[in-house]
Structure formats: structure tokens, C-alpha cells
N, C-alpha and C positions, 0 to 999 in steps of 0.2 A: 403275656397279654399286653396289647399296644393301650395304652393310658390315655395317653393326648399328643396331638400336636399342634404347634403352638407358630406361627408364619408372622414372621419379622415383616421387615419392608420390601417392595421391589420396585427395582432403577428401572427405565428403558428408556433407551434412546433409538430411533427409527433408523433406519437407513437409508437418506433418501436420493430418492434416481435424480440424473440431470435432465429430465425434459427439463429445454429450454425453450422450444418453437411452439407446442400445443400445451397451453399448461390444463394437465389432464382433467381437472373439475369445471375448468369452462368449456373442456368438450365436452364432456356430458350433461351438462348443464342447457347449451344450446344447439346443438343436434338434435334433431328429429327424427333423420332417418340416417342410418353406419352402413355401409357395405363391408362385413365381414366377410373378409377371403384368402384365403391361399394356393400352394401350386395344385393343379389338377390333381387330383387322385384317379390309379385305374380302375376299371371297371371292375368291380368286384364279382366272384359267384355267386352266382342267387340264392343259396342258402347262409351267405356271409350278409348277404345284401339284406336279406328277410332278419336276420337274428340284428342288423344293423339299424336297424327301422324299432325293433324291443326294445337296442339301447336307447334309442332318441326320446322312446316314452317313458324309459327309470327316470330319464334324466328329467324331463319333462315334470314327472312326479315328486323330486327330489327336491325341483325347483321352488314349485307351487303352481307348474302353469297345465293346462288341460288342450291337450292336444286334438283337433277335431277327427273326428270318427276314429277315435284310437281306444280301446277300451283300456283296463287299467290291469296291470300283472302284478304277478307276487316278484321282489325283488330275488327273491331266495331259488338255489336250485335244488334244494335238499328238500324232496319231499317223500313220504313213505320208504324210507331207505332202512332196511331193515339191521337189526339191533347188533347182529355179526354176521361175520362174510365180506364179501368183496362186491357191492351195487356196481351195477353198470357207468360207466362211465357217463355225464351227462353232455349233451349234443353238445355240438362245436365246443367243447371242453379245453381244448391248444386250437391257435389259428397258425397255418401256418408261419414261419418269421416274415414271407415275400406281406404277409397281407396287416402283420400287426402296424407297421407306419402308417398307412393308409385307414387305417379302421382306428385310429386315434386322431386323424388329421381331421376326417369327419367329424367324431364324437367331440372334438376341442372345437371345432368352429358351430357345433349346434350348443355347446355349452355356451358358448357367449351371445352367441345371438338369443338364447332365451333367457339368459341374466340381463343382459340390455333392457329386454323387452320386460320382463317381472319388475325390475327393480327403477328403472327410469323412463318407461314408457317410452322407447324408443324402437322404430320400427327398424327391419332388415332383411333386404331381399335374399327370398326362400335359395339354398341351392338350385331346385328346377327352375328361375327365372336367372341365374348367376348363369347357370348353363346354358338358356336359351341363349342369353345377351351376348356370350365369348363365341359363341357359336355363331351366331348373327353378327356380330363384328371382325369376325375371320380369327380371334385372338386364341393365342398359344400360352397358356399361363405355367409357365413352367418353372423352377424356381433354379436364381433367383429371378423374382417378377420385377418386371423394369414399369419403374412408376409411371410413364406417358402412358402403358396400357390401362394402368388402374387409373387414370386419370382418363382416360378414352369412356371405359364402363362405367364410372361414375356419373360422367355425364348423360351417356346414354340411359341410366336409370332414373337422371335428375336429384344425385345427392353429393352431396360437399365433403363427405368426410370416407374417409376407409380405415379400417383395421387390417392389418396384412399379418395376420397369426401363422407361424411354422414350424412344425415340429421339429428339433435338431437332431434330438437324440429319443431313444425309448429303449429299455430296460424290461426283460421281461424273465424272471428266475422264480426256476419252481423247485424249491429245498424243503426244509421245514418250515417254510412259511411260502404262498405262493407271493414273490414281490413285483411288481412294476413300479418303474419310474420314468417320469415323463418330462422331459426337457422340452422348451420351445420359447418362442421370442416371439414378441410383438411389436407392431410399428405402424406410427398414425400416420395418414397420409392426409392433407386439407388439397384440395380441387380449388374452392376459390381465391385461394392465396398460398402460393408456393412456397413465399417466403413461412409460413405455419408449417409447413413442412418438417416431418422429426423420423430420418428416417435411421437413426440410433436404435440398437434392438433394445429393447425391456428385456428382460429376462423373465420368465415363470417358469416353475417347476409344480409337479403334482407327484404324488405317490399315494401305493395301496397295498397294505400286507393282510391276505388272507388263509386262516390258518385250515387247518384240515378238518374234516367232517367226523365228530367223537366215534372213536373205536374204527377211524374206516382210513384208508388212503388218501378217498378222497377229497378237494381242497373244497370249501364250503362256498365258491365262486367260479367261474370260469375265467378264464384269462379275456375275453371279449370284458366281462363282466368288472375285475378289477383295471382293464383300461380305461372303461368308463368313470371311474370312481377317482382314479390319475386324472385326467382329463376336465372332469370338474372342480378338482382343484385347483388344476393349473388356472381353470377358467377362472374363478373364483378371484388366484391372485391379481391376475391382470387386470380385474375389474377395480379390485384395493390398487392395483399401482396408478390407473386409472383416474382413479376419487381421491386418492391421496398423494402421489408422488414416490412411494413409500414402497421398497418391496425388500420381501426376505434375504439375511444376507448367503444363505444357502442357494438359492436359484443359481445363480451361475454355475454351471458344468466343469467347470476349472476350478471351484473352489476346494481348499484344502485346509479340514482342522485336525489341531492337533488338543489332544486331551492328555491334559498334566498330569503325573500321579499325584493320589489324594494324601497328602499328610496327616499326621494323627499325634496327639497329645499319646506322649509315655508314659505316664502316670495319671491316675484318676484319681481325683479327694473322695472320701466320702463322710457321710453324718451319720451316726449310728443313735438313733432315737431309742430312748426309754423312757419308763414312768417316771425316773427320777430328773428324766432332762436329757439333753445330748449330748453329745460327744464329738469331735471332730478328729478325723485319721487317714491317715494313707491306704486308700480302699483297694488299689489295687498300680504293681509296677511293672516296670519292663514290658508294657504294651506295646503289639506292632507299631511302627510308624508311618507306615505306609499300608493305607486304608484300599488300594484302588482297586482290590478285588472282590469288596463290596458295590461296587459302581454298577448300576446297569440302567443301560439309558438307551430310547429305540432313537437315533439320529436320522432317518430316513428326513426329506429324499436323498439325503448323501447316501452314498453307495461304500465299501470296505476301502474301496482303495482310495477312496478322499478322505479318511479319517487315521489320522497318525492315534496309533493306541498309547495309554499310557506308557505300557515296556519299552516303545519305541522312544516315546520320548525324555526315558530316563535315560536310555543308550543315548541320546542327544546332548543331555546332561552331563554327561559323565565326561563328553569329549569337550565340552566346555569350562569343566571344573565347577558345576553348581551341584545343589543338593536342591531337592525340589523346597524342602524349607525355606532357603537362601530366596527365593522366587517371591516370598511375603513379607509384609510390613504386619506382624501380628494378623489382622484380617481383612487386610489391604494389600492386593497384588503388587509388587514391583513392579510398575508399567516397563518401566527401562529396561529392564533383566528379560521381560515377558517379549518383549520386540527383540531382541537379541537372537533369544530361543527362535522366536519364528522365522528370524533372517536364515539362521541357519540349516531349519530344516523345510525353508521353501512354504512354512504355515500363512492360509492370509487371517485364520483364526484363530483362536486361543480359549481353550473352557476351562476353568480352573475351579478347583474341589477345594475345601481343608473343613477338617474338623478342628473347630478352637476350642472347645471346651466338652470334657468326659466326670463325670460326677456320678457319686452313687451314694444311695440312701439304705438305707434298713431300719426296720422295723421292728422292735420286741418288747411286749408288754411282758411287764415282772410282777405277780402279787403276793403275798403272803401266804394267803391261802388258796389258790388255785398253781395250776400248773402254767408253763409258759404256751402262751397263746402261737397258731401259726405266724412264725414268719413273714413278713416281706420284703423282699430286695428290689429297688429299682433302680435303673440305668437311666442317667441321663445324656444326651448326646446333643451337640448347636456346631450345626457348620454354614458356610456360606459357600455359596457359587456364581462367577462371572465367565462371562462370554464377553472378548475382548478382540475388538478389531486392529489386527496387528501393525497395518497398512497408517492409522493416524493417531490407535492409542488411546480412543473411546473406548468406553464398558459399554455395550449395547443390552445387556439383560445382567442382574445382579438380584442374587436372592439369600432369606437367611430365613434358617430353617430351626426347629427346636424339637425333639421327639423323646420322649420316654417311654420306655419297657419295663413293665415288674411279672416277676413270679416267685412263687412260695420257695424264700431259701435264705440261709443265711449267709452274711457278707466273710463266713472262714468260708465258704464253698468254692473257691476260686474256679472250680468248673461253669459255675452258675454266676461265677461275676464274668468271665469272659464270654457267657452265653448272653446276659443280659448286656453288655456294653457292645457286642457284634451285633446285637437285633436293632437299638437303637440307634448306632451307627447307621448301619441298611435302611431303616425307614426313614433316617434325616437324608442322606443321599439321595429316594426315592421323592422324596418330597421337593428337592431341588430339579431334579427333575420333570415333574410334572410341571413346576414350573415354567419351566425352561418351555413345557411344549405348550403350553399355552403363550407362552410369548412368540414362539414362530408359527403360530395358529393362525395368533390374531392379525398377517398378511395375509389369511385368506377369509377374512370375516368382511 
């Protein structure tokens, strides 16, 4: 039985973009009207086109904003799907791969123009009037888009400002979990003054892991369906890079973490409670020291091959002469040691685990006249975790965790002491983690 847990402090420090030419809150601050745009998309199938138009109203809905003459759908595709067997596969279920860039290049630029417009009252001309206009000024928007053209339609619409969103990359795997991830860049352009000009990419990423429909194969979304869900996130962040300057240090498509093994206390104290008082003893010795196969942590949008695994980075260790203990100051990273490591194995991050402290308690009433009451054993477990930017040697997220585990047993049980010190372990780790994902959330809030 998990008892409590108990959350220390948490660091952050942002990370923030170099716009220098538009600083991102006084455009949105005085903008009225943004032409979001990017390179042409082709002509889609009409039945990619019609399922293209459903996304525009989840999203629409997701938003808060009410789309005219569009009625309202259920998000889900699972409906009457019987209890076992194999259901039909739901329509457009895989788009082909020629059409998935293009059906997020849409769905990213109607995310933003309707977060524009929900959140800052900001107008933006429709796709069909962006198409009339390119079309009526002879223009070829092809990427990449050379800014005299976006400055030619700007004008012709009468508006100052452009976003130039584009997808780089997109990700689309269907395993035990259906995933997408969605890479793309943004870039202000100002019309009335060139010199405001910032035509430096932002970086956003989005992602969407959907799992499978209980008892069935198939996945509980369509792949059109979790691009949309990538797509508003990605919107989502560019809007916080936006408003704040601020964006995830995961977005970039080149980034690479590496994840330290987790250390672990060799011995455990414990307090052995009676009616006559306590006691205090060595609850439990020769515990693993290396905890990191208890670790599980969803790191999306990074993808497998931008994250060095623990194993790997003990093999990194190993040709360095360190021991991953060597790496702390008690409960304080070696910055120096941590920059080292990442020189050498090309990391620009660093997540770092450790369990500092393991304790165990027990419980046993003794009376005269009654017999001994049950047992209880509890595990106590406190570890901390940072994410460290290898490049200047900030902690950009730090957290500290405290979780206990009891079950009926006593502390001679050593099956039941190394059950109860793995559980508490696990849920302190667990809890460092959720952390963690709330802090690279909060670039897309």
C-alpha cells in the first residue's frame, strides 16, 4: 500500500529563444490582423479533404471556438465496437506517408490561426482568401518562401505582420502505442519595418501517443486524428514562444539526452517500534546500487534515437574512469564531471536520478495478555532529479521527491524488506517524473 508522498521544492529555469528583431509580446500585443502561412500544400483527395475539414472542427472544439455551419463530432472513433473479435478498421485509419506532411501543414496552420484568434482577438486571413490572393498575384509559395513574396501578400491583404510556420519533419509509428511527432519552425516577418524582421527559426515540436482499443488491435485514434493532437501542440508551443520568448529545450530535432544511471543507497537504517519504545538497526545491506531499472519515464517528443539510455551512458562512464556516484556532491550534481560526460558523448542534455536516502520502519505491539498484533513494515525512499543543460551548466528542472510503501510484514522478512524498498523506490522515481512532465508542459500552456 502506497501511504504518502511527500514533494520537496522545484527549480526552473526557462529557456529562452534569441528573438531580437520582434520581441514576441509586443507582437501580440499590437497586431490586429497575422497572415499565417506556409509553403503550398497539394491538392489533397476528397476524402482526405472531407476527413480534413472533421479535423479543423476537433480542433476548433478543443479550442473553444465555434465554427460556422459546422456541427459538432464526437472526438472518439470507437464506437460500438464489439467486446471480441477483430472490428473493422475505422475510415482513413493510415493516410498514406506522400499525404501525412501535408495534412499537418494544414492542421498546424489552422491551429494557430484559431489560438490567435481565441486567445488574443486577432484576426487571420481564411486559407481560401490566402489562395485567392497567391493566385491573383501570380505567386509560387514554395518552400523555402522568400520574404518579398510574403511581403507582396501582406500588403495586398493590408496587414503588417506574417507568421511563416513549416513543418521540418513528422514522425509517424504504429507499434504498441500509435506515435506521432511533429517538428516545425516558426518565423515573424514585420511588412512595415524590415529592420523588425526575425527571420531566425523558433523551433516547436508537438506529439501524440495513442494506445490500442481494450481487447482489440485496434489503436483508439487514427493517425489523421493523432496528427491533429501533434499539431496543436506544436501550435500551442509557438504561441508560449510567442508570449514569452520561452520555448522547450526538447524542440529542436537535433537534440540529444542522455540519461544517467540512477544511484542508490547500499544500506538502509531502520527503527523497529514497540510498546516499550524503539530501537534503532541496520534494516537492511548489500542493496543494488544502481536503481535505473526502476526508471520509467514517457520523454516524447524525443524520439529513441535522441535519448542515450542509462546502459549507454555507464559504457560512457566506464571509458572515462567515473562511477556514476563520482557524478554527485551528496545531492548535488557535479556540474563539471556532468559537462564532461556530455562532451563526450555528443549530449546537449543531462537528466540525472539518485536516491539519497532508504529507511525502513516496523511496527509491533507486545502485551501481556494478548497475542502480537499484525505487523507493519514500511519503506521509506527520497530521491532528487535535474535536467541540466550541458551547453552552459544550468539546471533547467530540479525536483525532490519523498514516497513510502507499507505492508503487513515483519523487518526479519528480507523478501518483504526488498519488496517494500523496490515499491518506494518506483513511486519516488515516478513522481520525479511527472514532474519533469509538467515542467515541459508548461511550454505549451
Amino acid at each position: 500500500m502506497r501511504v504518502g508522498s511527500a514533494f520537496g521544492f522545484i527549480g526552473l529555469m526557462l529557456l529562452t529563444l534569441p528573438i531580437k528583431a520582434v520581441p514576441p509580446s509586443s507582437l501580440l500585443s499590437i497586431a490586429r490582423q497575422i497572415v499565417v502561412i506556409g509553403p503550398t500544400t497539394p491538392i489533397l483527395p476528397p476524402a482526405v479533404q472531407k476527413e480534413l475539414e472533421h479535423q479543423k472542427q476537433l480542433l476548433a472544439d478543443s479550442i473553444g471556438i465555434r465554427l460556422p455551419n459546422a456541427p459538432h463530432k464526437d472526438d472518439s472513433l470507437v464506437h460500438n465496437l464489439p467486446l471480441f473479435g477483430t472490428p473493422q478498421p475505422a475510415p482513413l485509419d493510415k493516410l498514406p506517408p506522400s499525404l501525412q506532411m501535408p495534412t499537418a501543414q494544414a492542421l498546424l496552420e489552422d491551429a494557430l490561426r484559431m489560438l490567435l484568434k481565441q486567445r488574443f482577438a486577432i484576426a487571420t486571413p481564411s486559407p481560401t482568401v490566402l489562395e485567392q490572393a497567391t493566385k491573383t498575384l501570380n505567386l509560387n509559395l514554395a518552400w523555402p518562401l522568400k520574404p518579398a513574396q510574403i511581403r507582396t501578400l501582406c500588403m495586398a491583404l493590408h496587414t503588417n505582420y506574417a507568421l511563416i510556420i513549416h513543418v521540418s519533419n513528422l514522425k509517424v509509428q504504429d507499434g504498441s502505442f500509435r506515435i506521432v511527432i511533429l517538428h516545425a519552425t516558426l518565423r515573424i516577418l514585420s511588412i512595415s519595418s524590415p529592420s523588425e524582421t526575425s527571420l531566425d527559426p523558433i523551433p516547436v515540436v508537438g506529439s501524440a501517443q495513442i494506445a490500442h482499443v481494450f481487447l482489440h488491435s485496434n489503436y483508439e485514434l487514427t493517425q489523421i486524428d493523432a496528427i491533429r493532437l501533434a499539431a496543436l501542440q506544436a501550435a500551442q508551443m509557438g504561441i508560449h514562444a510567442l508570449e514569452t520568448g520561452q520555448t522547450s529545450p526538447f524542440a529542436p530535432p537535433s537534440v540529444q539526452l542522455a540519461i544517467l544511471p540512477v544511484p542508490a543507497p547500499k544500506v538502509a537504517d531502520a527503527i523497529l517500534f514497540k510498546s516499550s519504545g524503539h530501537v534503532l538497526l541496520i534494516g537492511a545491506q548489500n542493496l543494488p546500487t544502481d536503481r535505473s531499472n526502476l526508471l520509467s519515464i514517457n520523454l516524447l517528443p524525443l524520439s529513441n534515437h535522441q535519448i542515450y539510455t542509462p546502459a549507454a551512458t555507464e559504457e560512457a562512464l566506464k571509458g572515462l574512469h567515473l562511477s556514476p556516484l563520482a557524478l554527485w556532491h551528496d545531492e548535488t550534481p557535479d556540474i563539471q564531471r556532468l559537462r564532461t560526460v556530455a562532451k563526450q558523448m555528443k549530449a546537449d542534455y543531462l537528466l540525472c536520478f539518485r536516491i539519497t536516502d532508504l529507511e525502513l520502519r516496523n511496527w509491533t505491539d507486545h502485551d501481556a495478555t494478548t497475542n502480537t498484533s499484525e505487523p507493519q513494515l514500511e519503506g521509506n525512499a527520497e530521491a532528487v532529479g535535474y535536467l541540466i543543460d550541458s551547453n552552459s551548466g544550468q539546471v533547467l528542472w530540479h525536483h525532490r521527491s519523498v514516497d513510502t510503501m507499507r505492508i503487513p510484514a515483519f523487518i526479519t522478512d528480507q523478501q518483504a524488506v526488498q519488496t517494500v524498498l523496490r515499491d518506494a523506490i518506483r513511486f519516488a522515481l515516478s513522481d520525479l517524473s511527472v514532474s519533469l512532465y509538467h515542467y515541459l508542459n508548461a511550454f505549451t500552456q
